[in-house]
N, C-alpha and C positions, 0 to 999 in steps of 0.2 A: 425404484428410486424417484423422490420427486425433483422435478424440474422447477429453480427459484424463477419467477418471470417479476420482475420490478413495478411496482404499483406506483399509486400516486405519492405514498407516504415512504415507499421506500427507492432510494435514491439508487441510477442504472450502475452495473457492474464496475471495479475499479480496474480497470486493463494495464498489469504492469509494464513502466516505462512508453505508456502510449503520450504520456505530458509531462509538463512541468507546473501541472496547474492543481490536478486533481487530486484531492484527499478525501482520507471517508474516519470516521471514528469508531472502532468496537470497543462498548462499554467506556475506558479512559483510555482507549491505545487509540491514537493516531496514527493513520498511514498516511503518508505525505507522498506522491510518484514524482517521478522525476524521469527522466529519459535517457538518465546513466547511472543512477542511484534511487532507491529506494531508501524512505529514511519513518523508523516506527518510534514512538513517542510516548510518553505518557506511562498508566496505569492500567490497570483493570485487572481483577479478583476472580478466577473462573473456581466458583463456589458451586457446591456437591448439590446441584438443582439444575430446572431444565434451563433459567436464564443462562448461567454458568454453559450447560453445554450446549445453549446457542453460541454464546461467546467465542465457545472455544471450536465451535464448526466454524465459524465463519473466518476467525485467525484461518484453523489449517487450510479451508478453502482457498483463500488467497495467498498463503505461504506455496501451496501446489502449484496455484498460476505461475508464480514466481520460478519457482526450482520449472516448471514444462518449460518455461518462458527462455530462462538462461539455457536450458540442455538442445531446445532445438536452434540454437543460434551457436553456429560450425566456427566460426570466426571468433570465437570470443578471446579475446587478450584474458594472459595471467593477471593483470592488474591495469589498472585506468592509472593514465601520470596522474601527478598531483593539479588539484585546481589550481589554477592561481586565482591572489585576490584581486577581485575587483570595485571599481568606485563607482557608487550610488549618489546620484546629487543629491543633495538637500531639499525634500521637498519643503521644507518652512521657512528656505533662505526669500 
């Protein structure tokens, strides 16, 4: 099995729910982390080639973190209450 180690071009591992900052894009899917939700976005085509099944290792890869991530966390609630909204100032006031 190879071990991925993060180059200059390619940007370090996404660590589910370690922020509320961090996002990575495979192919048009966006991963956005968050630190009580994880939120995926976009597109992308996992086509019968080896981009395609880069694409699609690197989704399952991080879909695994996720699923190890919530299974070893003992405590976990049936569901998170709902957000509530909140207000953003205007930054162009």
């Amino acid at each position: 099995m190879t071990t991925h180690r993060p180059t200059a071009d390619t940007p370090a591992p996404l660590v589910p729910f370690a922020d509320n900052s961090a996002s990575r894009t495979i192919g048009g899917m966006t991963v956005e982390n968050g630190t009580d939700s994880i939120a995926f976005y976009g597109q992308t085509d996992l086509d019968r080639d080896r981009a395609g099944l880069e694409r699609a290792q690197a989704l399952l890869a991080f879909f695994q973190q996720v699923v190890d991530t919530l299974s070893a966390q003992k405590d976990l609630p049936d569901s998170l209450p709902p957000r509530k909204p909140g207000r953003i100032p205007n930054p162009f006031a």
